[in-house]
N, CA, C and O atoms as a Maestro MAE file, in Angstrom:
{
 s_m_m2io_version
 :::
 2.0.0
}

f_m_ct {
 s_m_title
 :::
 protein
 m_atom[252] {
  # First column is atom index #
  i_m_mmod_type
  r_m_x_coord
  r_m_y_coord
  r_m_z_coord
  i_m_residue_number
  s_m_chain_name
  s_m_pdb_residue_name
  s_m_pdb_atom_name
  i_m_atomic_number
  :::
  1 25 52.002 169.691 39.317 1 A "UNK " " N  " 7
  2 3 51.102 168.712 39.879 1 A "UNK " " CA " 6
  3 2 50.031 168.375 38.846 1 A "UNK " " C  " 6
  4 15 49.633 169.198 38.020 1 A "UNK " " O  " 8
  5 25 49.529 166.961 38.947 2 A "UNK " " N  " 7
  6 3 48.468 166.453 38.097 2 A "UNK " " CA " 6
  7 2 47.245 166.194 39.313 2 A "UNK " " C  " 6
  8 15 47.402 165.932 40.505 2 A "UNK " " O  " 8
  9 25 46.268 166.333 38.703 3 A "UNK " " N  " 7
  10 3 45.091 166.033 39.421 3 A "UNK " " CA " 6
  11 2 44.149 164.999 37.913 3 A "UNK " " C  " 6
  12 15 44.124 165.096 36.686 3 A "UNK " " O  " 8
  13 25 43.466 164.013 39.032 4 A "UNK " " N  " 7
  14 3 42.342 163.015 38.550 4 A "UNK " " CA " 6
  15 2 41.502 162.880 39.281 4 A "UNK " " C  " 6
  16 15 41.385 163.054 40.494 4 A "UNK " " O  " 8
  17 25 40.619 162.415 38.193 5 A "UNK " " N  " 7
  18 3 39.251 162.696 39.385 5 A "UNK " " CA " 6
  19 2 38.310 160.755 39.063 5 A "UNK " " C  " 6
  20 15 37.368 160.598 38.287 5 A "UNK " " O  " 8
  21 25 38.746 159.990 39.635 6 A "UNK " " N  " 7
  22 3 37.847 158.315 39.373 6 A "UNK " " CA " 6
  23 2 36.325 158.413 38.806 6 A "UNK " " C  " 6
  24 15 35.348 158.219 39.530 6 A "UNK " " O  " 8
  25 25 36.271 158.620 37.919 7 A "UNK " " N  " 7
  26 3 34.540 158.306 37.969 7 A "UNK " " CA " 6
  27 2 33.796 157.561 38.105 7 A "UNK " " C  " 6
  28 15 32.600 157.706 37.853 7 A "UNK " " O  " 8
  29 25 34.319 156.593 38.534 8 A "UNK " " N  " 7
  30 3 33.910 155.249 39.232 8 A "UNK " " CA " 6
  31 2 33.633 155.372 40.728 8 A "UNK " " C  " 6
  32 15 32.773 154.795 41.394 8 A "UNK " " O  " 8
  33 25 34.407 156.111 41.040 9 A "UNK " " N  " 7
  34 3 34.075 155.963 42.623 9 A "UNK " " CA " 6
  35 2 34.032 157.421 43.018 9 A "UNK " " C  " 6
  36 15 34.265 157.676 44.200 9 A "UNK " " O  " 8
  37 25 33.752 158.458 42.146 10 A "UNK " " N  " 7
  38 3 33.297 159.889 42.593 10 A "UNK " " CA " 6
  39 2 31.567 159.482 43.081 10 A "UNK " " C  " 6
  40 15 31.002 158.604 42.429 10 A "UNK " " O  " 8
  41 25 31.134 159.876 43.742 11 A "UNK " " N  " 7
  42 3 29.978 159.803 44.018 11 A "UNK " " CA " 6
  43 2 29.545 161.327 43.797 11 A "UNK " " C  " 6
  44 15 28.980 161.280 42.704 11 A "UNK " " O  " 8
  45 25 29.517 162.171 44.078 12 A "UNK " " N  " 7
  46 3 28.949 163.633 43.467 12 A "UNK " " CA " 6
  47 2 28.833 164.076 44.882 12 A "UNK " " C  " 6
  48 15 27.666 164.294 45.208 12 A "UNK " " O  " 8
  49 25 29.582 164.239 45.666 13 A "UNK " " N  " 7
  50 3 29.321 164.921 46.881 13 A "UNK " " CA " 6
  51 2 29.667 166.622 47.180 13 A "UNK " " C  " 6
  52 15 29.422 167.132 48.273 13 A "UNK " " O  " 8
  53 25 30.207 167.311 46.148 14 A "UNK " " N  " 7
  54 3 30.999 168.594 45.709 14 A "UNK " " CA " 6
  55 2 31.509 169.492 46.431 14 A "UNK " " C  " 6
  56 15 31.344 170.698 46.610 14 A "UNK " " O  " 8
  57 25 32.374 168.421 46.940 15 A "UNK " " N  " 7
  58 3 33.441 168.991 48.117 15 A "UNK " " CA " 6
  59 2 34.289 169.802 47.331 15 A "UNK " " C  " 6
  60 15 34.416 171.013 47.508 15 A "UNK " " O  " 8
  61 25 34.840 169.177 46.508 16 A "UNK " " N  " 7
  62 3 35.802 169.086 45.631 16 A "UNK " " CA " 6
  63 2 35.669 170.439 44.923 16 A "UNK " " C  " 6
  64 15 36.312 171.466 45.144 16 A "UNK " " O  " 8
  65 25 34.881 170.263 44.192 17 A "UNK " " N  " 7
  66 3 34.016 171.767 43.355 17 A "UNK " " CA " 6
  67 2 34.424 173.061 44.434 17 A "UNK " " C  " 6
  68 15 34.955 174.154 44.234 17 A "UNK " " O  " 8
  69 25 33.996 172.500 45.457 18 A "UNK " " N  " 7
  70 3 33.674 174.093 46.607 18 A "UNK " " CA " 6
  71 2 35.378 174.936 46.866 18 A "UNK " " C  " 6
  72 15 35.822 176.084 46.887 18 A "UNK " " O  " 8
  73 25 35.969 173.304 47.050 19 A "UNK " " N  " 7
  74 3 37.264 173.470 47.868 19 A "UNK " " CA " 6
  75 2 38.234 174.262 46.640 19 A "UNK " " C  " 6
  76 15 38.683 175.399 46.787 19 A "UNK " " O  " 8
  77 25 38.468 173.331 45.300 20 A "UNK " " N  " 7
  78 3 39.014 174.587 44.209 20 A "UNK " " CA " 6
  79 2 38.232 174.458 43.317 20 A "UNK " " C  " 6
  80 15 38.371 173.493 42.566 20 A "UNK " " O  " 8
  81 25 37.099 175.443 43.100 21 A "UNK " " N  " 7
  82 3 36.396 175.291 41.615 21 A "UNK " " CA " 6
  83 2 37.266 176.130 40.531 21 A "UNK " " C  " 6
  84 15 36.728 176.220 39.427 21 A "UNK " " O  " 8
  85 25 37.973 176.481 40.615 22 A "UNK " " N  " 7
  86 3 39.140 177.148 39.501 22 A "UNK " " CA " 6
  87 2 39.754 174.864 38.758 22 A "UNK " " C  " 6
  88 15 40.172 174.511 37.655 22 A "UNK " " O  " 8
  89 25 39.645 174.540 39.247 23 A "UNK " " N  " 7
  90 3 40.204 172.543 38.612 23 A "UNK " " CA " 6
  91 2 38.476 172.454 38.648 23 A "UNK " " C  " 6
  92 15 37.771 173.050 37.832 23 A "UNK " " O  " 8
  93 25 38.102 171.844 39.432 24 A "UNK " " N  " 7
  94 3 37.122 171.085 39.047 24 A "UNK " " CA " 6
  95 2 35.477 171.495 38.691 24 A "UNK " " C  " 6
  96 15 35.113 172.445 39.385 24 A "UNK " " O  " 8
  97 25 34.855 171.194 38.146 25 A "UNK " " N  " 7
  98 3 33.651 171.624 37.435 25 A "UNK " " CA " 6
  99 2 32.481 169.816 38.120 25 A "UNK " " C  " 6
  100 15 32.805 168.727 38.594 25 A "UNK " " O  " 8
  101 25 31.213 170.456 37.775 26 A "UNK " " N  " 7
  102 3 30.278 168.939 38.368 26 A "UNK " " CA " 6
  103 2 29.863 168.904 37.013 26 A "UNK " " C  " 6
  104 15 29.884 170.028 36.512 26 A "UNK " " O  " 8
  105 25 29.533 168.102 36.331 27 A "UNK " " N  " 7
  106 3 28.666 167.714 35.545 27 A "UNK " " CA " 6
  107 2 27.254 167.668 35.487 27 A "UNK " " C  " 6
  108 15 26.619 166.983 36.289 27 A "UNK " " O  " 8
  109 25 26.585 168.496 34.401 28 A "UNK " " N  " 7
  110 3 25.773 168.302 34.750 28 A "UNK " " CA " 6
  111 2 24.494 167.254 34.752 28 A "UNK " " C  " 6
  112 15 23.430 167.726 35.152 28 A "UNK " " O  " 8
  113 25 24.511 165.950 34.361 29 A "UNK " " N  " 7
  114 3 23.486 165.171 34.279 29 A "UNK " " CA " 6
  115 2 23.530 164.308 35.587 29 A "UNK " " C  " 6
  116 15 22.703 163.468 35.944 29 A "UNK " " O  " 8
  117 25 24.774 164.736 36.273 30 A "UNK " " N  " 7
  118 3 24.599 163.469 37.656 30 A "UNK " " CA " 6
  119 2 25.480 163.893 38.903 30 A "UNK " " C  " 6
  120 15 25.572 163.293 39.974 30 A "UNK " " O  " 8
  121 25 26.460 165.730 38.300 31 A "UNK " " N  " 7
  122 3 26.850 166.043 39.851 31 A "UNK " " CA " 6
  123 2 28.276 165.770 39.972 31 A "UNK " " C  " 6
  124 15 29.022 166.521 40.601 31 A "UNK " " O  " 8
  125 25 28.843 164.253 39.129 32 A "UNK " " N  " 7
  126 3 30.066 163.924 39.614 32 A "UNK " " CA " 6
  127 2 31.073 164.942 39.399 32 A "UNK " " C  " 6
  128 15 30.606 165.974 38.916 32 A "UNK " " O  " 8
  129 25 32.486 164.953 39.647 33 A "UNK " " N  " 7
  130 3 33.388 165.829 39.451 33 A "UNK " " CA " 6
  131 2 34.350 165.456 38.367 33 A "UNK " " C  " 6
  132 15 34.814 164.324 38.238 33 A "UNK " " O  " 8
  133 25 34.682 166.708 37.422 34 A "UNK " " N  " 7
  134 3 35.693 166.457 36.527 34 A "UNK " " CA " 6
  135 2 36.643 167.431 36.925 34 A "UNK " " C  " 6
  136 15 36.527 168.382 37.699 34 A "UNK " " O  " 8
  137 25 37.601 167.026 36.261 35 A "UNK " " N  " 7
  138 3 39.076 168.547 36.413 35 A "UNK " " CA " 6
  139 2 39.210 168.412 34.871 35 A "UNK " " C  " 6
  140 15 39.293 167.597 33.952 35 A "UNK " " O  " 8
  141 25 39.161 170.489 35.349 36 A "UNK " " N  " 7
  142 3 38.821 171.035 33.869 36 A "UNK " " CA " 6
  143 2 40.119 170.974 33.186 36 A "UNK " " C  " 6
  144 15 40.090 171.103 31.962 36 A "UNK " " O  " 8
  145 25 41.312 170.791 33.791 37 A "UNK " " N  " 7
  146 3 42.875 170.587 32.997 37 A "UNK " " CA " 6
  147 2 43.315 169.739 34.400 37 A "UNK " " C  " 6
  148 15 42.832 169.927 35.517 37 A "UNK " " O  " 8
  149 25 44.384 168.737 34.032 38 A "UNK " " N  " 7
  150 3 44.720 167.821 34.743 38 A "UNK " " CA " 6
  151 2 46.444 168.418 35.422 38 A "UNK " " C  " 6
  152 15 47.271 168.035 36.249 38 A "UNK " " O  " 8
  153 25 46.277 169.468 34.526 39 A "UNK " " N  " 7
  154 3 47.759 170.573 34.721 39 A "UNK " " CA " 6
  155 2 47.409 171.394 35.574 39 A "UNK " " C  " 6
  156 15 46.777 172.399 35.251 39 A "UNK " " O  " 8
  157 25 47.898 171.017 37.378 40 A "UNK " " N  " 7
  158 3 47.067 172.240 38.380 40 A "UNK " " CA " 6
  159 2 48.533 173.265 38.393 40 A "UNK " " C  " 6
  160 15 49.704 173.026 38.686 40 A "UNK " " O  " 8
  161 25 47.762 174.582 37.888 41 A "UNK " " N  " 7
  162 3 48.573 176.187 38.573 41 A "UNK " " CA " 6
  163 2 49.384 175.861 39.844 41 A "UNK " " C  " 6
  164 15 48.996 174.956 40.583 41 A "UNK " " O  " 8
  165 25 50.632 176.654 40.156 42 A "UNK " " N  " 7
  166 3 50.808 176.147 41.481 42 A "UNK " " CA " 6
  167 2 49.981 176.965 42.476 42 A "UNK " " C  " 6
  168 15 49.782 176.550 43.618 42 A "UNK " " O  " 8
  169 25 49.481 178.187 42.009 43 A "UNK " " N  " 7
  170 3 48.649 179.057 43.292 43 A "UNK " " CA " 6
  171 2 47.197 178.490 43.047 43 A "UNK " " C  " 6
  172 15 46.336 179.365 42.964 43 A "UNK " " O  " 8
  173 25 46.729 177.072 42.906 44 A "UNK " " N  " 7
  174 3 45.621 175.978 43.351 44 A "UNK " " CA " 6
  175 2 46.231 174.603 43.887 44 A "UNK " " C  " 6
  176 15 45.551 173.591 44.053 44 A "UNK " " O  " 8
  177 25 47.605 174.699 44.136 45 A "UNK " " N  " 7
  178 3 48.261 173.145 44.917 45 A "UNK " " CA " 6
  179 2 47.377 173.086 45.944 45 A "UNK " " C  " 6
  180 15 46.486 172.237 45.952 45 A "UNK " " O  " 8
  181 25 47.511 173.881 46.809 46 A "UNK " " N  " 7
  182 3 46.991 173.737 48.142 46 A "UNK " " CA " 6
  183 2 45.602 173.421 48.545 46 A "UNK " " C  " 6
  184 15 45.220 172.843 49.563 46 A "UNK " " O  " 8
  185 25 44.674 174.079 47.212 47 A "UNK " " N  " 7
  186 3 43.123 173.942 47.136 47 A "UNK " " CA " 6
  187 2 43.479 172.282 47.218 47 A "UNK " " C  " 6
  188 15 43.280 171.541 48.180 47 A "UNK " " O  " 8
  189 25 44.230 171.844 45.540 48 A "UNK " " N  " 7
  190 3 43.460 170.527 45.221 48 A "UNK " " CA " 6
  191 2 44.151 169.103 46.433 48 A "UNK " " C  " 6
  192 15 43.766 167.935 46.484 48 A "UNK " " O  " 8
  193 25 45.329 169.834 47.330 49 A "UNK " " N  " 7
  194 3 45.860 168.707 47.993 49 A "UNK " " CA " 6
  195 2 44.667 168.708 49.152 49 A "UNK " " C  " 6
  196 15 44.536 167.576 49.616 49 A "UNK " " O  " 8
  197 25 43.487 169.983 49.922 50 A "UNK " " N  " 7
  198 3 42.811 169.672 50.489 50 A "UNK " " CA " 6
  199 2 41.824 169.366 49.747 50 A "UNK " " C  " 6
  200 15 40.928 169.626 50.550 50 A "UNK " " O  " 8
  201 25 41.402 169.084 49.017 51 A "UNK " " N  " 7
  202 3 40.065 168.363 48.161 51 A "UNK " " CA " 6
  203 2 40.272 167.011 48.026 51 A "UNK " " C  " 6
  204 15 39.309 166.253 48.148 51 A "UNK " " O  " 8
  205 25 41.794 166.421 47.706 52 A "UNK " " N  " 7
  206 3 42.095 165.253 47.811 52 A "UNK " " CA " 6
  207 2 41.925 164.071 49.207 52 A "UNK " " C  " 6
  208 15 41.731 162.867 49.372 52 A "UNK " " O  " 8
  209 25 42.163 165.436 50.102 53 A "UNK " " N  " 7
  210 3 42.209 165.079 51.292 53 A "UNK " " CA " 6
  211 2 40.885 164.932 52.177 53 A "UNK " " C  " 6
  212 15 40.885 164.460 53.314 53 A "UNK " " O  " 8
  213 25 39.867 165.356 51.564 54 A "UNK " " N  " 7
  214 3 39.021 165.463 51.772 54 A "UNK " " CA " 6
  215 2 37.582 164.870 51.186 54 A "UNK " " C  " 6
  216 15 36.459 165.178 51.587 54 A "UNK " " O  " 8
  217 25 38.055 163.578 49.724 55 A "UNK " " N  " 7
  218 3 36.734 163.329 49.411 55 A "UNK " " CA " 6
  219 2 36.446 161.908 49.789 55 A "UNK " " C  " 6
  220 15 37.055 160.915 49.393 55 A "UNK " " O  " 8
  221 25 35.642 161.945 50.439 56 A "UNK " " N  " 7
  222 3 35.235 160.588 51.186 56 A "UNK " " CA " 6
  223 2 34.897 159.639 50.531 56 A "UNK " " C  " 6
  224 15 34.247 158.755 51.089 56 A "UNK " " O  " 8
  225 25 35.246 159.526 49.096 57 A "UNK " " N  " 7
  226 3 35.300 158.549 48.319 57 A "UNK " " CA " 6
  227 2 36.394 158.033 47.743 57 A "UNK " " C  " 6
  228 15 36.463 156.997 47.082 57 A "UNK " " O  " 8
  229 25 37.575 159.083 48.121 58 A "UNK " " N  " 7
  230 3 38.853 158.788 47.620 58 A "UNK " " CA " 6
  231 2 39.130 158.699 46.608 58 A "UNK " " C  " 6
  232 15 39.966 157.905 46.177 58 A "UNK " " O  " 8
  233 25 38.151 159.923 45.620 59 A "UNK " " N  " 7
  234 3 38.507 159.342 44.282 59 A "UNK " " CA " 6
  235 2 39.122 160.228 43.255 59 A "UNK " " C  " 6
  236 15 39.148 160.241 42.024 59 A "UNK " " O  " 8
  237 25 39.843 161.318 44.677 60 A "UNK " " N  " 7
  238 3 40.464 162.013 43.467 60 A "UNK " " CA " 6
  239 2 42.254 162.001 43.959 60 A "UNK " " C  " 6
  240 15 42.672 162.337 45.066 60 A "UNK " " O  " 8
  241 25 42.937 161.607 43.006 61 A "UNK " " N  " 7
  242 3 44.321 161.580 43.127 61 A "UNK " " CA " 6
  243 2 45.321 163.101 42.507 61 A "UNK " " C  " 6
  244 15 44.862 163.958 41.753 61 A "UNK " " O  " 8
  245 25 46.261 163.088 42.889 62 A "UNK " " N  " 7
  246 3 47.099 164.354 42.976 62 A "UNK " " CA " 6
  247 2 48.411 163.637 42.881 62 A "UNK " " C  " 6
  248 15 48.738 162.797 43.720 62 A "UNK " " O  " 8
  249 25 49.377 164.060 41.570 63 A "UNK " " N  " 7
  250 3 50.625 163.735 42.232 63 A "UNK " " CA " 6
  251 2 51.892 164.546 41.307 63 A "UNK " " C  " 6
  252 15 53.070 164.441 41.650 63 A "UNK " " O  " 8
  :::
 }
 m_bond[251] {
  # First column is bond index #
  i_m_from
  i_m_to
  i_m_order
  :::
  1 1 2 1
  2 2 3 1
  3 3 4 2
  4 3 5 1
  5 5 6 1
  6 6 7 1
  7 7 8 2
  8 7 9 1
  9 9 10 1
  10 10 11 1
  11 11 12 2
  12 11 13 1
  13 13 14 1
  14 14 15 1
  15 15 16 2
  16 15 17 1
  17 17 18 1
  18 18 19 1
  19 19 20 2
  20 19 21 1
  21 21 22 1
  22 22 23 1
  23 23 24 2
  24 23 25 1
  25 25 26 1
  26 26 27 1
  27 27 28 2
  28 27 29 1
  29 29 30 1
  30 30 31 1
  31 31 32 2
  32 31 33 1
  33 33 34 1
  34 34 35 1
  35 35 36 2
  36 35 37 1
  37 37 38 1
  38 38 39 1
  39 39 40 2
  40 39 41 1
  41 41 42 1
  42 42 43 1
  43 43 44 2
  44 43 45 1
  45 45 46 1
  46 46 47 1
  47 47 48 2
  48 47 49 1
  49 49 50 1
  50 50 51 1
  51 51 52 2
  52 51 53 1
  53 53 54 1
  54 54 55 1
  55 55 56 2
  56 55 57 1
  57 57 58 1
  58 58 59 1
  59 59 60 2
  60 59 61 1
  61 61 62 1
  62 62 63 1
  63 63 64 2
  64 63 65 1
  65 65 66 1
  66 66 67 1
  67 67 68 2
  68 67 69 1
  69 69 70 1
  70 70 71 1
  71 71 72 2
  72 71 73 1
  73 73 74 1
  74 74 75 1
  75 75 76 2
  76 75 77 1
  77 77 78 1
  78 78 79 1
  79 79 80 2
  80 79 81 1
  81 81 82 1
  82 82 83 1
  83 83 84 2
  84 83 85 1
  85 85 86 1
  86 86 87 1
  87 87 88 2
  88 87 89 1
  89 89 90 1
  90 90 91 1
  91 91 92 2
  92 91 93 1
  93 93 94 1
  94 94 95 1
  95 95 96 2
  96 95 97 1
  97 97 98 1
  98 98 99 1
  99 99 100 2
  100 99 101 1
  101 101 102 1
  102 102 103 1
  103 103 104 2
  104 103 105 1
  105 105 106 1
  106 106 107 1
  107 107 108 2
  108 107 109 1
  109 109 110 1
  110 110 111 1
  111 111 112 2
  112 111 113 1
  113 113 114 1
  114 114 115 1
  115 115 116 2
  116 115 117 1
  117 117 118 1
  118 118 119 1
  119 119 120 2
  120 119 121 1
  121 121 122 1
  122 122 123 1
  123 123 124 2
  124 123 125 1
  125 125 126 1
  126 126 127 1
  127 127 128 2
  128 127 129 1
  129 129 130 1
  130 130 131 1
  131 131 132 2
  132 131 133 1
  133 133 134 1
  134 134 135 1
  135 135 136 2
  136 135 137 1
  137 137 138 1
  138 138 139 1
  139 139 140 2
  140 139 141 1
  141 141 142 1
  142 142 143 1
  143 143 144 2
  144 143 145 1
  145 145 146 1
  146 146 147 1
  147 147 148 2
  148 147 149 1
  149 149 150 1
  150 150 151 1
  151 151 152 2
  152 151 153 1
  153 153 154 1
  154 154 155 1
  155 155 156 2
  156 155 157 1
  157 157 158 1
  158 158 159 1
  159 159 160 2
  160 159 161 1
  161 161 162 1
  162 162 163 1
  163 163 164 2
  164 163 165 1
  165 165 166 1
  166 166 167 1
  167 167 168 2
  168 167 169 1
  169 169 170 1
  170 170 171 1
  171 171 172 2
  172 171 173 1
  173 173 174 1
  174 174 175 1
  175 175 176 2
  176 175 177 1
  177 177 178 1
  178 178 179 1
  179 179 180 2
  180 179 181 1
  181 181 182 1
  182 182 183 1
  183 183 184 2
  184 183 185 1
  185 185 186 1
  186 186 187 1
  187 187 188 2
  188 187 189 1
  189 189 190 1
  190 190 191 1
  191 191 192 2
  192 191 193 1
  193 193 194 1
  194 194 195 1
  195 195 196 2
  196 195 197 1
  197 197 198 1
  198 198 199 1
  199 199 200 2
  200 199 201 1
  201 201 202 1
  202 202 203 1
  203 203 204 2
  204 203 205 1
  205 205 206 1
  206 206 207 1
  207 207 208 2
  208 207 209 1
  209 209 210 1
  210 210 211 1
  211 211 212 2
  212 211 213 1
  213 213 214 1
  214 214 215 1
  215 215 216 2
  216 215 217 1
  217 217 218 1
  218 218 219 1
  219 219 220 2
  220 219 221 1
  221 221 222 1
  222 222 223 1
  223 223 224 2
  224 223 225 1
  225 225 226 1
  226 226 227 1
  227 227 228 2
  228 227 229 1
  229 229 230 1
  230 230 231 1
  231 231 232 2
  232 231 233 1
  233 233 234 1
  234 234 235 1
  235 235 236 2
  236 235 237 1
  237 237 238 1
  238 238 239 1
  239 239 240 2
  240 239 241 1
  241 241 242 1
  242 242 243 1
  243 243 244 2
  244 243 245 1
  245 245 246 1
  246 246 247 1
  247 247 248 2
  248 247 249 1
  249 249 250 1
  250 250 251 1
  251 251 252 2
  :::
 }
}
């Protein structure tokens, strides 16, 4: 699985962070979310398919 994270339409809400912080990290000058490798482990699928599922900005894709 690949994970992305829009930085256009991440707003910094750190769902994402909470749900698998083993992928994603906030930045620090504004919060938004990055993924620290776009290559997810398979024992974090499940984190990043509920983080996907879960950011109310829709701005992180999985596929």
């Amino acid at each position: 699985m690949k994970v992305r994270v829009d930085p256009v339409l991440c707003q910094g809400h750190t769902g994402c962070a909470m749900t698998a912080p083993g992928i994603f990290t906030l930045r620090d000058e504004d919060g938004h979310a990055e993924v620290k490798d776009e290559h997810v482990p398979a024992a974090h699928e499940a984190a990043v398919r509920e983080a996907v599922l879960s950011c109310p900005e829709q701005a992180i894709t999985a596929d």
